[in-house]
C-alpha positions in Angstrom: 18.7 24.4 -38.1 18.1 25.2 -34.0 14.3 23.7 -34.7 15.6 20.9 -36.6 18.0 19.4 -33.8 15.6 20.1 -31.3 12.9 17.7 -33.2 15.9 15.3 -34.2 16.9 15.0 -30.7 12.8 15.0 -29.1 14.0 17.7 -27.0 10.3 19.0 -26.5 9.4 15.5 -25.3 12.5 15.6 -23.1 12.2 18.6 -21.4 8.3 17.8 -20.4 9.3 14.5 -19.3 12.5 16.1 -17.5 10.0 18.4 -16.0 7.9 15.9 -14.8 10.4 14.0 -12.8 11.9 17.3 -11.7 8.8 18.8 -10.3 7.9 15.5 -8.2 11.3 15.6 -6.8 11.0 19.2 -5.3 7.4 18.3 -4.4 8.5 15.5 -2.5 11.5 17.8 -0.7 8.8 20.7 0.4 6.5 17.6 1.9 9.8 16.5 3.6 11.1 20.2 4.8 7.9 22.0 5.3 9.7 24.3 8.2 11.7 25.6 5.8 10.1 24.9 2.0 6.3 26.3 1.1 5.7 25.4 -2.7 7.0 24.6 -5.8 6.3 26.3 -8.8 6.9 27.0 -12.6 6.7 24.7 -15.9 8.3 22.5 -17.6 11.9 22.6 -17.0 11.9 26.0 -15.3 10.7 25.3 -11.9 11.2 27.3 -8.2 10.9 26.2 -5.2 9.1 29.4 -2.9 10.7 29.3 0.5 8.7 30.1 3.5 8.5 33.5 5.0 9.4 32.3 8.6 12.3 30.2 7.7 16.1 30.9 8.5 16.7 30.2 4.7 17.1 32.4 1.9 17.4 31.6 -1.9 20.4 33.8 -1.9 22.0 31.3 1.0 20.3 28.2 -0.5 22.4 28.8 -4.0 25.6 29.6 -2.3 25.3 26.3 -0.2 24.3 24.6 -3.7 27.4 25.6 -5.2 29.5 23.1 -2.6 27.0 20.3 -3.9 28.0 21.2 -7.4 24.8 22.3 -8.3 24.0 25.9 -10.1 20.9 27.5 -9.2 19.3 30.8 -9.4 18.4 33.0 -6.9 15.0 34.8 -7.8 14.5 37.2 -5.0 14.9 36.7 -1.3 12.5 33.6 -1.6 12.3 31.4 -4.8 15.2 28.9 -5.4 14.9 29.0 -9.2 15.8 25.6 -11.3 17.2 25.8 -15.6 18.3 23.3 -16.0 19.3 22.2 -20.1 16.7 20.6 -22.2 19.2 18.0 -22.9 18.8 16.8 -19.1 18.9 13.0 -18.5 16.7 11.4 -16.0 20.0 10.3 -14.1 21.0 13.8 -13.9 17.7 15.4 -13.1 17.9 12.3 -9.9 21.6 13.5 -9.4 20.1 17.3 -9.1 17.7 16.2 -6.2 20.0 14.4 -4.2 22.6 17.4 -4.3 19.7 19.5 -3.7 18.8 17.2 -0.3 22.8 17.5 0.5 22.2 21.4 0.3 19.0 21.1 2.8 20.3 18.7 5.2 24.0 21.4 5.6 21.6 23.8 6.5 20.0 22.4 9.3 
């Protein structure tokens, strides 16, 4: 029944796409914070963004901060900002994730 819905609903398709748009987004926020931001990794859906050794930032402090934007993230170690977002992700939300995810950045400054 689970494998059903997810082919009814083109979930697979989603979640690369969703991925897609999600990855260029953090890729475009580590060009724009490289004093604080290294690389972004991971696939599909499930993405992190690594956070340089010599910044002031930690993930732990990044997804406390996110929490005021509304967002939930994941902590995975001292240094990776982890995204999971669900497969059932809309473009408008994954946009709506990056711009609360800028909101976080630019508090921390």
């Amino acid at each position: 029944t689970v494998a059903q819905e997810i082919e009814r609903r083109k979930l697979r398709r989603n979640a690369k796409d969703r991925g897609e748009q999600l990855r260029e987004g953090l890729d475009q926020l580590v060009a724009r914070y490289p004093e604080h931001l290294e690389a972004v990794r991971g696939w599909g859906l499930l993405q992190g963004v690594v956070i340089r050794q010599d910044s002031s930032w930690t993930a732990p402090m990044l997804a406390g901060a996110a929490i005021e934007q509304g967002l939930l993230l994941v902590a995975a170690g001292p240094s990776v900002l982890r995204f999971v977002p669900p497969l059932v992700i809309s473009a408008r939300e994954v946009r709506l994730l990056l711009q609360r995810l800028e909101a976080t950045l630019i508090s921390l400054l």
